[in-house]
Predicted model as a PDB file, atoms N, CA, C, CB and O in Angstrom, pLDDT in the B-factor column:
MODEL        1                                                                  
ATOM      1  N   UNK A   1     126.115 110.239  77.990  1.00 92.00           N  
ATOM      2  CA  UNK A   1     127.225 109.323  77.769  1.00 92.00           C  
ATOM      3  C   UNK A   1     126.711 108.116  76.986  1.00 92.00           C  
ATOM      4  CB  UNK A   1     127.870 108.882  79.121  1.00 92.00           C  
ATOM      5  O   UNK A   1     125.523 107.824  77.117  1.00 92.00           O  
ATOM      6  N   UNK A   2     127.579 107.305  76.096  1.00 93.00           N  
ATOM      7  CA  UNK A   2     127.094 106.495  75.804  1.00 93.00           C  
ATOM      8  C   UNK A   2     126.956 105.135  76.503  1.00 93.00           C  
ATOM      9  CB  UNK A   2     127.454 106.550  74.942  1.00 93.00           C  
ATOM     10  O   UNK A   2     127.597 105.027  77.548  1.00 93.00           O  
ATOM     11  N   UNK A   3     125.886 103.575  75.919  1.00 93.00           N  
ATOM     12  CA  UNK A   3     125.582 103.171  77.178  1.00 93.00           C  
ATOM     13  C   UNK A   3     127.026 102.379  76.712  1.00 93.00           C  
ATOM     14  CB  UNK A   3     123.939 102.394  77.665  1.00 93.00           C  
ATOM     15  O   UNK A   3     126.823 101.223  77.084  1.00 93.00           O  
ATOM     16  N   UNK A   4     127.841 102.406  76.335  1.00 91.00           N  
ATOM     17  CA  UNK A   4     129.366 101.628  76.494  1.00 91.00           C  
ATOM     18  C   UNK A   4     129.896 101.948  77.267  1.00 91.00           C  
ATOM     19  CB  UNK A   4     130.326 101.651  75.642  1.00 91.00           C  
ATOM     20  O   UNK A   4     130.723 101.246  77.850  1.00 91.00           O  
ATOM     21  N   UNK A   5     129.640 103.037  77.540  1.00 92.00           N  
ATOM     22  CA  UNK A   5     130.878 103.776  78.866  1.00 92.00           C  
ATOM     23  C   UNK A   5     130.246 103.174  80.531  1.00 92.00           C  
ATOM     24  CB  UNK A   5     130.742 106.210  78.881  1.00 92.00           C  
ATOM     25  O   UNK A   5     130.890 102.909  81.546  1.00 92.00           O  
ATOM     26  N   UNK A   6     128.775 103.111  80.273  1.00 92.00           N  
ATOM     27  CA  UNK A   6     127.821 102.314  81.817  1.00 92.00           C  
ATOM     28  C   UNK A   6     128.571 101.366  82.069  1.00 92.00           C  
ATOM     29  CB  UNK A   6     126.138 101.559  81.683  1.00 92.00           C  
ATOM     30  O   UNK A   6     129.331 100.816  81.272  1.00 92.00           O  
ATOM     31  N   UNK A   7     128.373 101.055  83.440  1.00 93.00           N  
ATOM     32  CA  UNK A   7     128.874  99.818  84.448  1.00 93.00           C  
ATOM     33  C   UNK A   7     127.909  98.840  84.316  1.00 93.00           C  
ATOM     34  CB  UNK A   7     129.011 100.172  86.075  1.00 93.00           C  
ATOM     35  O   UNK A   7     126.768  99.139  83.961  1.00 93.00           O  
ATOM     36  N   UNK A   8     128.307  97.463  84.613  1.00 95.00           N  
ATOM     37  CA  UNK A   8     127.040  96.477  85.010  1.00 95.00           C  
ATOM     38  C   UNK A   8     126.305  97.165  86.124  1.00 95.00           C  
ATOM     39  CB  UNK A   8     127.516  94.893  85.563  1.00 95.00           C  
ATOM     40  O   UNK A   8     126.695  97.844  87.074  1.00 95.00           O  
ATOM     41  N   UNK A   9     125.269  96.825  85.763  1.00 94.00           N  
ATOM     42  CA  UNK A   9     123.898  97.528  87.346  1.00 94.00           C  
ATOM     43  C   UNK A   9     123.770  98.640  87.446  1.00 94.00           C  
ATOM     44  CB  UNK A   9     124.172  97.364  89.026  1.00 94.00           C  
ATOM     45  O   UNK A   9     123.350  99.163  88.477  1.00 94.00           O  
ATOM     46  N   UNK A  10     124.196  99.461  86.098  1.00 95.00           N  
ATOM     47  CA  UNK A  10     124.004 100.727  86.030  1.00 95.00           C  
ATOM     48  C   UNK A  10     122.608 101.395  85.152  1.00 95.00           C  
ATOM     49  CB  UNK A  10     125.271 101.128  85.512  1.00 95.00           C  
ATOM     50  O   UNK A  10     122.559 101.406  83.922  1.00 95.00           O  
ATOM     51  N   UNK A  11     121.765 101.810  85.844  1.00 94.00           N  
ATOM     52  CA  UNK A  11     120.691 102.332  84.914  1.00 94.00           C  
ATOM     53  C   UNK A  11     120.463 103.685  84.069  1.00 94.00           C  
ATOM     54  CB  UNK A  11     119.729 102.303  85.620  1.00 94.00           C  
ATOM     55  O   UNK A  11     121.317 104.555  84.238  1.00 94.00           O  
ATOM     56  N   UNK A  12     119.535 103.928  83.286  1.00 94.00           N  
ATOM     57  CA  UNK A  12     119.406 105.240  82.939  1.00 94.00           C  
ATOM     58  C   UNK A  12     118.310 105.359  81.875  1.00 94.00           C  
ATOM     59  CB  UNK A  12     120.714 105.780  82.488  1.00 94.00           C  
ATOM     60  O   UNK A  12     117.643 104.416  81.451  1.00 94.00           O  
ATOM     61  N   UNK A  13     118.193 106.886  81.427  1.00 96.00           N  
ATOM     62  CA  UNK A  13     116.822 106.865  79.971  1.00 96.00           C  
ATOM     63  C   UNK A  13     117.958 107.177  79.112  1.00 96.00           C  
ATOM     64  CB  UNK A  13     115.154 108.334  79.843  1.00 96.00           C  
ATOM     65  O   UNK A  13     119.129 107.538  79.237  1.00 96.00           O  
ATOM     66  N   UNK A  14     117.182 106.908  78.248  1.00 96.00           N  
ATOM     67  CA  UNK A  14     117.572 107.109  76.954  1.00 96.00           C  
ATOM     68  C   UNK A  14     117.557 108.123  76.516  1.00 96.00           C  
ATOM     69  CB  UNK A  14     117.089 106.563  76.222  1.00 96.00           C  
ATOM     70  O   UNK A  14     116.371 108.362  76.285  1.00 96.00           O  
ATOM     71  N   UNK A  15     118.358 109.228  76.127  1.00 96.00           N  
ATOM     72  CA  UNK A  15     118.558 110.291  75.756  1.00 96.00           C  
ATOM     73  C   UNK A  15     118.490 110.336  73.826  1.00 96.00           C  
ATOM     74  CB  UNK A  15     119.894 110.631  76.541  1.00 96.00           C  
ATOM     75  O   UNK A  15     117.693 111.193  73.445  1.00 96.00           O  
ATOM     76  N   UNK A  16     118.980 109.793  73.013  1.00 95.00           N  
ATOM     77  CA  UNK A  16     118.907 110.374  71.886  1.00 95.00           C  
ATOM     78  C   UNK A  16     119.584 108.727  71.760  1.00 95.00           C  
ATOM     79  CB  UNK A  16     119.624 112.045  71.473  1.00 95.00           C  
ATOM     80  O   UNK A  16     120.229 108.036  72.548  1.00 95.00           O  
ATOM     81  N   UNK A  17     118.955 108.459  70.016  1.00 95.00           N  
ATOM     82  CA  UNK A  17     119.498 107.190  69.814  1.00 95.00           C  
ATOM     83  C   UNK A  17     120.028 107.977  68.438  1.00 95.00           C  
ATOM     84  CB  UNK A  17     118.409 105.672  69.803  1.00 95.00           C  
ATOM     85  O   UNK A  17     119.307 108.765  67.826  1.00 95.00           O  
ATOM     86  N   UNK A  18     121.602 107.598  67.980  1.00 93.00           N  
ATOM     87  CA  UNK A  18     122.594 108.350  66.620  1.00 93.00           C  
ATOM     88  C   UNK A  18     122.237 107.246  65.346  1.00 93.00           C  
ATOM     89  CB  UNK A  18     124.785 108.355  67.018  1.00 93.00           C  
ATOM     90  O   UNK A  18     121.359 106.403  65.164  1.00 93.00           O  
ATOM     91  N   UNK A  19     123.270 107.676  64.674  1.00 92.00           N  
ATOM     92  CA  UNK A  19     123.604 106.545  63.754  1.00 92.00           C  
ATOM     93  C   UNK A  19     122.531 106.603  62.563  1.00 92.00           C  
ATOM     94  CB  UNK A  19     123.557 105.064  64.571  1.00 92.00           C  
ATOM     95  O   UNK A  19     121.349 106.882  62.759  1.00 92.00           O  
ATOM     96  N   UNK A  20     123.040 106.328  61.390  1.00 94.00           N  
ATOM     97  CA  UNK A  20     121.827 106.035  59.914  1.00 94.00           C  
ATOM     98  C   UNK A  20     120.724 105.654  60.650  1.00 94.00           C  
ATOM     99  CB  UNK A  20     122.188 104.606  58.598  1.00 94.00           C  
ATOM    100  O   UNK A  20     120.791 105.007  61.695  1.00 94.00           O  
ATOM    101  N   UNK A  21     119.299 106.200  59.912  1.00 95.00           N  
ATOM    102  CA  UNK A  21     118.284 105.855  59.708  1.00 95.00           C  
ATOM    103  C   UNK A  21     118.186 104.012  59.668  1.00 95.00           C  
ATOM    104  CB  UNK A  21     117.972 106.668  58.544  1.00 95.00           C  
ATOM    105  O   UNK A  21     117.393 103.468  60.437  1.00 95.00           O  
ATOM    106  N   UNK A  22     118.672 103.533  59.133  1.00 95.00           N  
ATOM    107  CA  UNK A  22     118.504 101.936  59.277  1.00 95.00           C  
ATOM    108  C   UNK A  22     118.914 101.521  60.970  1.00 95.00           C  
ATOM    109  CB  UNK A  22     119.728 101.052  58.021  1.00 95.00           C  
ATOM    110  O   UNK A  22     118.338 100.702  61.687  1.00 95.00           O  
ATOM    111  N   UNK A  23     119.816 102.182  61.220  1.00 92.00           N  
ATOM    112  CA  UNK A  23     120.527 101.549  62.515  1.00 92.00           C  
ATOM    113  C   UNK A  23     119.359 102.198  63.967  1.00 92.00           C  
ATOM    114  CB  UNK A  23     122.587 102.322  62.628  1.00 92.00           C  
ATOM    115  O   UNK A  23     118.983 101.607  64.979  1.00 92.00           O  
ATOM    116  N   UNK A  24     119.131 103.301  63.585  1.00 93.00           N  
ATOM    117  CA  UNK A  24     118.314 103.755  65.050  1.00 93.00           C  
ATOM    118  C   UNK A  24     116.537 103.125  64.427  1.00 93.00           C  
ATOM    119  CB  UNK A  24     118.438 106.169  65.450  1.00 93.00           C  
ATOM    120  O   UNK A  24     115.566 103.314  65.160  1.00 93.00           O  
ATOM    121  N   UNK A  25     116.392 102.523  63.267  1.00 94.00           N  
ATOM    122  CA  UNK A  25     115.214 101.570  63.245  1.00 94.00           C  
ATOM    123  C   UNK A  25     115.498 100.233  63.663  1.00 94.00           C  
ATOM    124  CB  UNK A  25     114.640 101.469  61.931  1.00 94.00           C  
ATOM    125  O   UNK A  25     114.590  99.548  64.134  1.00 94.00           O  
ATOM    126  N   UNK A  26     116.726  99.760  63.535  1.00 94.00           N  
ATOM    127  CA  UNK A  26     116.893  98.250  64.040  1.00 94.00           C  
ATOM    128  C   UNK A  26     116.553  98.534  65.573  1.00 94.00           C  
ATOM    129  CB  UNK A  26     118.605  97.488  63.770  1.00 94.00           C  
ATOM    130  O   UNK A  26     115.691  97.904  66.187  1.00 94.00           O  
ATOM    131  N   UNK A  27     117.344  99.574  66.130  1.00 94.00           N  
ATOM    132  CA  UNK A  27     117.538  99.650  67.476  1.00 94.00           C  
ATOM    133  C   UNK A  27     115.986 100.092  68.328  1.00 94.00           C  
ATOM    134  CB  UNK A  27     118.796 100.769  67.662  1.00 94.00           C  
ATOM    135  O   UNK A  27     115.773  99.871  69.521  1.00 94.00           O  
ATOM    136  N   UNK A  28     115.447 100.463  67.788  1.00 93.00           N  
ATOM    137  CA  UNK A  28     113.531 100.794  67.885  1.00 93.00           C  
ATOM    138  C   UNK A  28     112.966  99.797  67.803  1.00 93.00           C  
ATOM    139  CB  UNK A  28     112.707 101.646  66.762  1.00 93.00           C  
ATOM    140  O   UNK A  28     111.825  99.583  68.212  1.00 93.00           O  
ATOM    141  N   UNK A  29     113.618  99.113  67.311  1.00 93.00           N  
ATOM    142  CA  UNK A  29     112.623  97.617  67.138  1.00 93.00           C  
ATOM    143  C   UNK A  29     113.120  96.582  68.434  1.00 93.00           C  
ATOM    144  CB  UNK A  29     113.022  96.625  65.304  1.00 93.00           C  
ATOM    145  O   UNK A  29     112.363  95.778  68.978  1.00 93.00           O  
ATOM    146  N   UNK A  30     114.641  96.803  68.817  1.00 92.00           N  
ATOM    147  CA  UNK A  30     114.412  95.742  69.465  1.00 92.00           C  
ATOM    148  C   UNK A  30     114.362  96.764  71.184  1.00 92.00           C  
ATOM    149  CB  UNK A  30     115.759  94.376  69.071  1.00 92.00           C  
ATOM    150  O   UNK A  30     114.988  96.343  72.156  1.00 92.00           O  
ATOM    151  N   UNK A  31     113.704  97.798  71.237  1.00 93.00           N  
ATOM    152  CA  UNK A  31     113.227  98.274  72.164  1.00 93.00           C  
ATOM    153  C   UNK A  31     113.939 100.364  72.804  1.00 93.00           C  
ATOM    154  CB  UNK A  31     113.521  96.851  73.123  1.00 93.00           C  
ATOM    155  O   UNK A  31     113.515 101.265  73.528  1.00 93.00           O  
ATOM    156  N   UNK A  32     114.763 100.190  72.210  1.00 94.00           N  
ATOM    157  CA  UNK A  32     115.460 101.471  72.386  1.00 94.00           C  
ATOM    158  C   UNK A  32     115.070 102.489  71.752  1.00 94.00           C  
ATOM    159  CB  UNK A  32     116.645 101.430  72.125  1.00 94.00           C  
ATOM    160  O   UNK A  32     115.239 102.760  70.563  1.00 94.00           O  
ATOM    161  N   UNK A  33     114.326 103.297  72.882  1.00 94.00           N  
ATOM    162  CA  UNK A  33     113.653 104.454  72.252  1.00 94.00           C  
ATOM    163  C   UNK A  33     114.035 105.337  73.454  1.00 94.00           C  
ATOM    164  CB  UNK A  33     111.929 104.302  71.847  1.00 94.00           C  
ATOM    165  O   UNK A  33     114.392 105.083  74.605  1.00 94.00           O  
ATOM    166  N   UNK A  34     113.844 106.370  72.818  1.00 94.00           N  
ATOM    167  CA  UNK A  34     114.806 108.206  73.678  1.00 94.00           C  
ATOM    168  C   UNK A  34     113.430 107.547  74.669  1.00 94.00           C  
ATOM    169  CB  UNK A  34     114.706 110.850  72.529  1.00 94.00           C  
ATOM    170  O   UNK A  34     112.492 106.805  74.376  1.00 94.00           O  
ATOM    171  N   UNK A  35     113.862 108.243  75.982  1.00 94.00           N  
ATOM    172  CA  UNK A  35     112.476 108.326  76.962  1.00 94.00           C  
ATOM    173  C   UNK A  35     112.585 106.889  77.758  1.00 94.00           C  
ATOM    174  CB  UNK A  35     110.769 108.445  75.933  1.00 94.00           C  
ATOM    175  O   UNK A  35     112.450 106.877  78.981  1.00 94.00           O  
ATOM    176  N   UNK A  36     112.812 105.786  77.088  1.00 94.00           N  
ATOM    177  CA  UNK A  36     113.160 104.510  77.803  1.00 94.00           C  
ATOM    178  C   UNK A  36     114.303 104.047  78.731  1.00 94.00           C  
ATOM    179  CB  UNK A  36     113.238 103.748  76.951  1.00 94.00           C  
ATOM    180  O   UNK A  36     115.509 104.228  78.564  1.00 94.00           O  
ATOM    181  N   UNK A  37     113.588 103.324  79.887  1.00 96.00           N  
ATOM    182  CA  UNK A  37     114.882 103.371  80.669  1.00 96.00           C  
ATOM    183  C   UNK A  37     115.617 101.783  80.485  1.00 96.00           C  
ATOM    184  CB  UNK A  37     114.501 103.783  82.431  1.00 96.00           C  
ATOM    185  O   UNK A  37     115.112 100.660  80.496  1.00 96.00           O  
ATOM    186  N   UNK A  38     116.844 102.189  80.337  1.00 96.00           N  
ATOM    187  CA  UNK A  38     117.435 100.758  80.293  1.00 96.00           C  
ATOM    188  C   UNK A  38     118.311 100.899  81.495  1.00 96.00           C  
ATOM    189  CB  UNK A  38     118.296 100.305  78.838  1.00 96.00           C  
ATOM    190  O   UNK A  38     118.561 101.897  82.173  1.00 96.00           O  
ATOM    191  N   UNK A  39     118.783  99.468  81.613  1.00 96.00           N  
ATOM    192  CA  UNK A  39     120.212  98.458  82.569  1.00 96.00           C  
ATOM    193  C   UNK A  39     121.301  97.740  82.193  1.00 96.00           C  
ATOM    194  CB  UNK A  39     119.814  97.352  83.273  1.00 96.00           C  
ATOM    195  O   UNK A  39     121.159  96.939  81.269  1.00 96.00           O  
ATOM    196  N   UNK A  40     122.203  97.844  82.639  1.00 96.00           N  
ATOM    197  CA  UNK A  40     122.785  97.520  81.708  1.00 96.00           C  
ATOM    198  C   UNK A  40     123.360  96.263  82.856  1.00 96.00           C  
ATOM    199  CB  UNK A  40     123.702  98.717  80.876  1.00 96.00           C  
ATOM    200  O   UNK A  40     123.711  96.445  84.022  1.00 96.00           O  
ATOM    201  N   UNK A  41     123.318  94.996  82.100  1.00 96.00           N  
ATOM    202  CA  UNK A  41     123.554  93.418  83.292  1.00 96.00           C  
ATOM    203  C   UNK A  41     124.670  93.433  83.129  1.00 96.00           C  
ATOM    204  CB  UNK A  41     122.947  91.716  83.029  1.00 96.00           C  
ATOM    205  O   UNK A  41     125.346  93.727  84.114  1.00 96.00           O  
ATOM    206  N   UNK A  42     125.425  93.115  81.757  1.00 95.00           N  
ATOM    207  CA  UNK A  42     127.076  93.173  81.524  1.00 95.00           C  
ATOM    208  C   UNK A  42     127.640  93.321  80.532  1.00 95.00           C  
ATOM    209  CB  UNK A  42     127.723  92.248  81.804  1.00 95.00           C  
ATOM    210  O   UNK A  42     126.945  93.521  79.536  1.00 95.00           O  
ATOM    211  N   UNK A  43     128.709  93.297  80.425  1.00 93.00           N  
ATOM    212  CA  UNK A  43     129.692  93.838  78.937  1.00 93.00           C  
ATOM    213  C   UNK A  43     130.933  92.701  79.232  1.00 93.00           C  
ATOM    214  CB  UNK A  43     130.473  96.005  78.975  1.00 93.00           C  
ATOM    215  O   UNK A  43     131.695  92.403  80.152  1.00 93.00           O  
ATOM    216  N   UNK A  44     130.593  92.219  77.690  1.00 92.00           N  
ATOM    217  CA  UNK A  44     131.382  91.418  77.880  1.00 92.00           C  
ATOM    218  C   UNK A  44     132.309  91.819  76.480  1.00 92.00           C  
ATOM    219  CB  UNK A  44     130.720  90.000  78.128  1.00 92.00           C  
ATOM    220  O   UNK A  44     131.646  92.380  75.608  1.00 92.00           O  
ATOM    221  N   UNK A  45     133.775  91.593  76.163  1.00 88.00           N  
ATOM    222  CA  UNK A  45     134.418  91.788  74.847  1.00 88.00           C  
ATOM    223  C   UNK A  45     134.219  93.180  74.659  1.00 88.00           C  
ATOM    224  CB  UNK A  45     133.844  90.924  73.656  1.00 88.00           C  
ATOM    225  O   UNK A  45     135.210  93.631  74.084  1.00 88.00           O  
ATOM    226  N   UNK A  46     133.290  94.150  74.915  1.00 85.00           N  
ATOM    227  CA  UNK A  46     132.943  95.329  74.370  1.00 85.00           C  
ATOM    228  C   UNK A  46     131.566  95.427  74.245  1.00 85.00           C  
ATOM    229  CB  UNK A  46     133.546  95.535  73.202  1.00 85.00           C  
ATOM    230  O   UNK A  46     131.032  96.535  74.184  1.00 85.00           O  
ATOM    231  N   UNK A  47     130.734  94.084  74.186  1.00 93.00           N  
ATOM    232  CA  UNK A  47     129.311  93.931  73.608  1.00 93.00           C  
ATOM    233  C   UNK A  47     128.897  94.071  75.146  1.00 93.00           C  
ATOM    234  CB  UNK A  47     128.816  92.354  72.602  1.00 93.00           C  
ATOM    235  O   UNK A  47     129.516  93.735  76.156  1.00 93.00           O  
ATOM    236  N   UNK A  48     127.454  94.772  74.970  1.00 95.00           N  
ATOM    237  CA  UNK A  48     126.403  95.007  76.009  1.00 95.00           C  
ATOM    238  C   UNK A  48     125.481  93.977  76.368  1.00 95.00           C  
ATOM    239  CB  UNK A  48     125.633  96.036  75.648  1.00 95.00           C  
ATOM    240  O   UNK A  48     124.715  93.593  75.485  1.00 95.00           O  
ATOM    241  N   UNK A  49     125.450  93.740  76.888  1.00 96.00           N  
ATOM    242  CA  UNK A  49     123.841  93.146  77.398  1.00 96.00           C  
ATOM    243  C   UNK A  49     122.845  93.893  78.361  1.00 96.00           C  
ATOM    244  CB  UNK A  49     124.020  91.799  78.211  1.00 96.00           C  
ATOM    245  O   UNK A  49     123.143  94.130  79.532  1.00 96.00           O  
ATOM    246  N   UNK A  50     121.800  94.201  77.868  1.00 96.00           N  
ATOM    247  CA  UNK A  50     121.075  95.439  78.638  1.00 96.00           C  
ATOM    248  C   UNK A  50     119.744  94.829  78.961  1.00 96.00           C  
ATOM    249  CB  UNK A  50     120.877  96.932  77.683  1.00 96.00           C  
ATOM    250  O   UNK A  50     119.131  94.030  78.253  1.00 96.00           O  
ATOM    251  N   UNK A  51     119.414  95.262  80.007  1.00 96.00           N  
ATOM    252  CA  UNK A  51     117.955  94.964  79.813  1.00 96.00           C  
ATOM    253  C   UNK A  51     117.033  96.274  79.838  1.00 96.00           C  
ATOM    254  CB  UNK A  51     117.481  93.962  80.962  1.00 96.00           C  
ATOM    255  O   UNK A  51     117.425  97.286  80.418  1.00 96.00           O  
ATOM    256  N   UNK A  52     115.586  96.211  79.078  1.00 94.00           N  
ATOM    257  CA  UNK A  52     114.823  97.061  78.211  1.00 94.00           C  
ATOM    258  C   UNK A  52     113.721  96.784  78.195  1.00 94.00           C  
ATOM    259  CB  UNK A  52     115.132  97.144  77.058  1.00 94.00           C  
ATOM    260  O   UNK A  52     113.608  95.888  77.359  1.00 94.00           O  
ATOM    261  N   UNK A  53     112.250  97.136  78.867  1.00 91.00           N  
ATOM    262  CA  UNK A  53     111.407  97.106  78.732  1.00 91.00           C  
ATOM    263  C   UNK A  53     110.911  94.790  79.760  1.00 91.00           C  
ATOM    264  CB  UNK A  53     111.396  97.798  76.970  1.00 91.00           C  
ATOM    265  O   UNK A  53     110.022  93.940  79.713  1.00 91.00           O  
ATOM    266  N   UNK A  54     112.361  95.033  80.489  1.00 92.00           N  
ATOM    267  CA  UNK A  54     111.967  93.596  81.109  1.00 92.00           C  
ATOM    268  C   UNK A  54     112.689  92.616  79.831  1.00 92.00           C  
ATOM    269  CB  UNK A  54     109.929  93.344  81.324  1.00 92.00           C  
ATOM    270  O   UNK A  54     112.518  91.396  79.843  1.00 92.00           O  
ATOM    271  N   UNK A  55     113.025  92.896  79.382  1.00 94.00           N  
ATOM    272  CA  UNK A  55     113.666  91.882  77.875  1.00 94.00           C  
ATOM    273  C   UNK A  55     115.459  92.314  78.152  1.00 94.00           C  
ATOM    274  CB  UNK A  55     112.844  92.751  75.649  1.00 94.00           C  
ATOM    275  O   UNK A  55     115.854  93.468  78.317  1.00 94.00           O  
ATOM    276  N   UNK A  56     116.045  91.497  78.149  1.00 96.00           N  
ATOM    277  CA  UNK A  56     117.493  91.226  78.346  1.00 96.00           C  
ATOM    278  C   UNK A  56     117.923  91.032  76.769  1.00 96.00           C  
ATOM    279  CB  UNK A  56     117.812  89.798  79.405  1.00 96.00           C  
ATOM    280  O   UNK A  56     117.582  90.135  75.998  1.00 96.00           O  
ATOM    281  N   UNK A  57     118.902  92.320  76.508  1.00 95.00           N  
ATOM    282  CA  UNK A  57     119.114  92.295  74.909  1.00 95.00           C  
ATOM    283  C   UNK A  57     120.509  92.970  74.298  1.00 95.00           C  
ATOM    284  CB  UNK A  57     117.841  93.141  74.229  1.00 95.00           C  
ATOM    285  O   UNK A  57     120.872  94.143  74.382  1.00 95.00           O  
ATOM    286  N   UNK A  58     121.318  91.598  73.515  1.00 95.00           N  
ATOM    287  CA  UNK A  58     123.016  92.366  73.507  1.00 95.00           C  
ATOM    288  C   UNK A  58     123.007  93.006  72.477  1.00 95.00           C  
ATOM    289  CB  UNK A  58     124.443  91.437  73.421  1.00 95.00           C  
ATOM    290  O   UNK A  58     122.056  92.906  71.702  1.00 95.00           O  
ATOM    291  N   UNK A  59     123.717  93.551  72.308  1.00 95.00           N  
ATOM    292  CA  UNK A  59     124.193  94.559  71.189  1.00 95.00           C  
ATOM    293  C   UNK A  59     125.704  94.651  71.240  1.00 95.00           C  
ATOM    294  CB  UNK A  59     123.557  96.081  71.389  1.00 95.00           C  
ATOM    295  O   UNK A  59     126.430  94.438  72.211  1.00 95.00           O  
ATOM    296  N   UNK A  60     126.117  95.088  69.735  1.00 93.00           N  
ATOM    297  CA  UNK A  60     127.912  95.157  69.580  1.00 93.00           C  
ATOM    298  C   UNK A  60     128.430  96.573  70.324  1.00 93.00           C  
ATOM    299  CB  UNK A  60     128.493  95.254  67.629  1.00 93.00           C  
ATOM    300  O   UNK A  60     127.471  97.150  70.836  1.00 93.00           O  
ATOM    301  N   UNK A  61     129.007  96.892  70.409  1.00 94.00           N  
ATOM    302  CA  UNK A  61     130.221  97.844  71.265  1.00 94.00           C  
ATOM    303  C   UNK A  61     129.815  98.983  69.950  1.00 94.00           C  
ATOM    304  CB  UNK A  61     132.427  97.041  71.431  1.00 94.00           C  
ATOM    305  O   UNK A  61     129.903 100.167  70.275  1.00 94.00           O  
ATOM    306  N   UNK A  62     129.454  98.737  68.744  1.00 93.00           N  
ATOM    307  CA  UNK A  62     129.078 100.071  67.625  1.00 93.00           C  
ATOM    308  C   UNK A  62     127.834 100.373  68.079  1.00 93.00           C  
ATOM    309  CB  UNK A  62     128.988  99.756  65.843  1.00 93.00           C  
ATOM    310  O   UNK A  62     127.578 101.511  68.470  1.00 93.00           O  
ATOM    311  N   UNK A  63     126.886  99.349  68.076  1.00 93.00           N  
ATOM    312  CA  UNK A  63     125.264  99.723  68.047  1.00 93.00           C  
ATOM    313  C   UNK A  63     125.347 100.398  69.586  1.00 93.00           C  
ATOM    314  CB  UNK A  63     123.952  98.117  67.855  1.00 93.00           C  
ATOM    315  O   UNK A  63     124.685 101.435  69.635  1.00 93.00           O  
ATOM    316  N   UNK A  64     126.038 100.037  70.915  1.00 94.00           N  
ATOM    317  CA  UNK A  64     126.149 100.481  71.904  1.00 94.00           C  
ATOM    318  C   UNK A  64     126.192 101.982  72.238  1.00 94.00           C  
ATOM    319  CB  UNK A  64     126.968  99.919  72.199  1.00 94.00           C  
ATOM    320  O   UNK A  64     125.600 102.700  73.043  1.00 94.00           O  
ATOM    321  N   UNK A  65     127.231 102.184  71.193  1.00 94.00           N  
ATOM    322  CA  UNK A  65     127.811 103.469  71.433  1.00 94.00           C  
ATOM    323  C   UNK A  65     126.822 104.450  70.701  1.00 94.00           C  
ATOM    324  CB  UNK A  65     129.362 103.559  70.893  1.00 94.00           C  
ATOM    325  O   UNK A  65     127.165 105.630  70.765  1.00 94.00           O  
ATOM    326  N   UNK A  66     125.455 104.138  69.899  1.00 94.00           N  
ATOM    327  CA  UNK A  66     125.085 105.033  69.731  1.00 94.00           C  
ATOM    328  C   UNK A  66     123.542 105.403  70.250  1.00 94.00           C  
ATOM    329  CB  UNK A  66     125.403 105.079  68.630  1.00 94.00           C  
ATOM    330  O   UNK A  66     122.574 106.019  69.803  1.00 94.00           O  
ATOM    331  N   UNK A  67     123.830 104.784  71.264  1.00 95.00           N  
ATOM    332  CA  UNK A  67     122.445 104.689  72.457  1.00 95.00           C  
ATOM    333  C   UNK A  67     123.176 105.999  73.646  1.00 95.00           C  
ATOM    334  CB  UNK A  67     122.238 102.457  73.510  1.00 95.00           C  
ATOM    335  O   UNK A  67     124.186 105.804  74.324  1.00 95.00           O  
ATOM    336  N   UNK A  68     122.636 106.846  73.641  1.00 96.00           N  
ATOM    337  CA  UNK A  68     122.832 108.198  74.525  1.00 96.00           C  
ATOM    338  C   UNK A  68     122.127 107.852  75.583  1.00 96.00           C  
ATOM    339  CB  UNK A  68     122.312 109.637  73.940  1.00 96.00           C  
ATOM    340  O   UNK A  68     120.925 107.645  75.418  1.00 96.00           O  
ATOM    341  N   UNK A  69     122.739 107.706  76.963  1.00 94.00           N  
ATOM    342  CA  UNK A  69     121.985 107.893  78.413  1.00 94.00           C  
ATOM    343  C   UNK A  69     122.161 108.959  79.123  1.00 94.00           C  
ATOM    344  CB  UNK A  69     122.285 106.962  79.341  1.00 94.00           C  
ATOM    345  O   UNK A  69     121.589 109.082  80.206  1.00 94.00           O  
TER     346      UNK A  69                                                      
ENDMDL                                                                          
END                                                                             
């Protein structure tokens, strides 16, 4: 599922990250890699706030949706 569809305080790994080559390198960089487990703290508007590797990090409701848990 994607992590847009997660609840606050909901965890999981990372299954497959989608999207252009530019977008699943932005998203590698700021910690989202298949195999990694993220949390997700809250959603606010649509946007995520997750935490990743101990680092608390938002993303838009697009970049969200293409993070597979």
């Amino acid at each position: 599922m994607p992590l847009t569809m997660a609840r606050p305080g909901e965890s999981g790994r990372i299954r497959k990250i989608g999207g252009k080559p530019e977008t699943r390198r932005f998203l590698e960089n700021l910690g989202f890699v298949a195999g990694g487990k993220v949390s997700v703290i809250a959603v606010i508007g649509g946007n995520v706030i997750a935490e990743i590797k101990g680092t608390r990090v938002a993303v838009n409701r697009d970049m969200a949706a293409k993070i597979l848990i």
